[in-house]
C-alpha positions in Angstrom: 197.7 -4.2 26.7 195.6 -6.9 28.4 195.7 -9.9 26.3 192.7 -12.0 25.3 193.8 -15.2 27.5 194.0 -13.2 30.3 190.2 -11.8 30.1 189.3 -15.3 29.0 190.4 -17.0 32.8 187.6 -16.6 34.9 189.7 -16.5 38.5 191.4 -13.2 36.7 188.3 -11.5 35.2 186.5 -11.9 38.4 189.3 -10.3 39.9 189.4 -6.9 37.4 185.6 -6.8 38.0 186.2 -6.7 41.8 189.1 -4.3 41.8 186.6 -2.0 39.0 183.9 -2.1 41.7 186.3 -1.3 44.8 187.9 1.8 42.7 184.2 2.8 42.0 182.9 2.7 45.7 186.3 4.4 47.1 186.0 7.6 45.1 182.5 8.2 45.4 183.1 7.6 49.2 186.0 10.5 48.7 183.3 12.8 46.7 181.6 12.4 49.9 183.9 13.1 51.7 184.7 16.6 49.8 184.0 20.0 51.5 180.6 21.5 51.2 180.5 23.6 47.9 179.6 27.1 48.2 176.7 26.7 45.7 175.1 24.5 48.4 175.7 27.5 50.9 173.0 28.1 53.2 172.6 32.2 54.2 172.8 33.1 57.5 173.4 36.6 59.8 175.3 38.9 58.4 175.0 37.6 54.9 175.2 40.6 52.4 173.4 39.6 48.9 171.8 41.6 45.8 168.1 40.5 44.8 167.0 42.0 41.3 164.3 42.1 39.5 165.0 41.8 35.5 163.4 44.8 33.7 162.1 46.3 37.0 163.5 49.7 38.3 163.4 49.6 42.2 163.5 46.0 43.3 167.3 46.0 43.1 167.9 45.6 46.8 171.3 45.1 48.9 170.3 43.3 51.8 171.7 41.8 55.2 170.5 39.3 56.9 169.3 40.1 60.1 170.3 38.4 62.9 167.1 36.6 63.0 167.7 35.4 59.9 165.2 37.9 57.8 165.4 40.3 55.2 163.3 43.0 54.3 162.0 43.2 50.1 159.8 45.5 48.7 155.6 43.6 47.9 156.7 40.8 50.1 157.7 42.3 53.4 160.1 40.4 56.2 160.5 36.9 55.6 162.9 34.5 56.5 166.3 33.8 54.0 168.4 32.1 56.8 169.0 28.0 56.2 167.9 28.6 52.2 170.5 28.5 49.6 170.8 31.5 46.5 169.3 29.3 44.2 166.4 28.2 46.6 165.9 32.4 47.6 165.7 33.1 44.2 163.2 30.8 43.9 160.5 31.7 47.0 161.0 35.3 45.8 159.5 34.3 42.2 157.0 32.5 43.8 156.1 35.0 46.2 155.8 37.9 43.6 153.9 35.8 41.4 150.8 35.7 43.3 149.7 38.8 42.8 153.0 41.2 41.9 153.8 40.3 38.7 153.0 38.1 35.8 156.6 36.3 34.9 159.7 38.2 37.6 163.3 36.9 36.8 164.5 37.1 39.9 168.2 37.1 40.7 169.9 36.8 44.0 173.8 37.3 44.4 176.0 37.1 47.0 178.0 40.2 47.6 179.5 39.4 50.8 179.3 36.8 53.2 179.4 36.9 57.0 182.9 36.8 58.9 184.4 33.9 60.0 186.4 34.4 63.5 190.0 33.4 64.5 190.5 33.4 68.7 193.0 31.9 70.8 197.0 31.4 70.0 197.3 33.6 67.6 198.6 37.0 66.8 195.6 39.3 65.9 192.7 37.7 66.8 188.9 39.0 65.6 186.5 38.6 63.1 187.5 38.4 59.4 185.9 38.6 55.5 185.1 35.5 54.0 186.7 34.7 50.6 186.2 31.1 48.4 188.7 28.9 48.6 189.8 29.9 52.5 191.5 27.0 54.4 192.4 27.2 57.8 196.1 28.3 57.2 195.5 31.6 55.3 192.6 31.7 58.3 195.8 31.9 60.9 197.7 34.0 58.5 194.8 36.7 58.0 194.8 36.6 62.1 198.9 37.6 62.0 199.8 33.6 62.3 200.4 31.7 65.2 201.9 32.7 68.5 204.9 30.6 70.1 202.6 28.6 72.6 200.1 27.9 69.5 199.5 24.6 68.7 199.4 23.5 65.0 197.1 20.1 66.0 194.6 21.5 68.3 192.3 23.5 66.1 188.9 23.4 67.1 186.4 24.8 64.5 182.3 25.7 65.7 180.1 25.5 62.9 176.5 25.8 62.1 174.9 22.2 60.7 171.6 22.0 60.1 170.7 24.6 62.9 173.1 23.4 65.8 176.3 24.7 66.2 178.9 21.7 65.6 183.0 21.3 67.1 185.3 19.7 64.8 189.0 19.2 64.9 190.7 20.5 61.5 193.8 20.3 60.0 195.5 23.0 57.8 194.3 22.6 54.5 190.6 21.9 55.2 188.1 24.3 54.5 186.6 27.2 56.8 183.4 28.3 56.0 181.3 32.1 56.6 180.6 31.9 60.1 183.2 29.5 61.5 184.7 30.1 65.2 188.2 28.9 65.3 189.7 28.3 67.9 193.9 27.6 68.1 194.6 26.2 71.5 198.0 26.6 73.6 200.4 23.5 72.9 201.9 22.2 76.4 205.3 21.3 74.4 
């Protein structure tokens, strides 16, 4: 318990406001720092997802993206879903069958699978694997059979789509891999 002559000192009040203010400005800088949710997912190639139409026999639709980034829905045509999240899809598609389709359309877009991530280099199966939530890069390895003798556990190289470019990054163990990733485990000289 913090006693009253202790708030009462300026020099030390000044101090617990300072140390408030730091502890407040670290963890929003770790927030930041978090890995991309996957309700801020962006769609992209390969991307399986389920659009519906409440009430409305024959607009339930499984669809893959193309690899142009497209999909194909009944009224509407081909239209591009790559770089848009679900909630932002679900939102174009209302739009877009409100002029002219139908009067009020609950639309509902799900994900029902996303696109493979791929694990190459040193390790023992390499290929192209199903995306799951909560995937780091060690159950990445461990999907591909795990690391080969000559693997090194430091030199991971992950390619990833940002904002339209295709990014390299150096990850450790425990950080996320996202739908689409390229890993890469390189050959340690030691």
């Amino acid at each position: 318990m913090i006693s009253e002559r202790y708030l009462l000192n300026p020099a030390r009040r000044l101090t617990t406001i300072t140390c408030l203010l730091l502890l407040m400005v670290f963890s929003s800088t770790l927030l930041a720092a978090e890995p991309m949710s996957l309700s801020r997912y962006k769609l992209g190639a390969g991307d399986k997802i389920m659009i519906s139409v409440y009430g409305e026999e024959g607009m339930e639709k499984e669809l893959i993206l193309t690899d142009a980034g497209s999909i194909s829905y009944p009224f509407l045509g081909e239209f591009r879903a790559k770089g848009l999240t679900l909630g932002q899809l679900e939102k174009l598609i209302t739009e877009k069958l409100k002029d002219g389709y139908y009067i009020d359309p609950r639309v509902s877009v799900t994900m029902m699978e996303y696109r493979k991530f791929f694990v190459s280099g040193e390790v023992k199966e390499p290929g192209g694997f199903a995306f799951e939530p909560g995937l780091t890069l060690e159950k990445a390895v461990a999907l591909a059979g795990g690391f080969t003798q000559r693997a090194s556990k430091k030199g991971i190289t992950v390619t990833r789509e940002e904002n339209g470019k295709a990014v390299e990054r150096t990850l450790s163990l425990n950080d996320s891999v996202l739908p689409g990733d390229i890993i890469i485990v390189s050959e340690s000289f030691f």
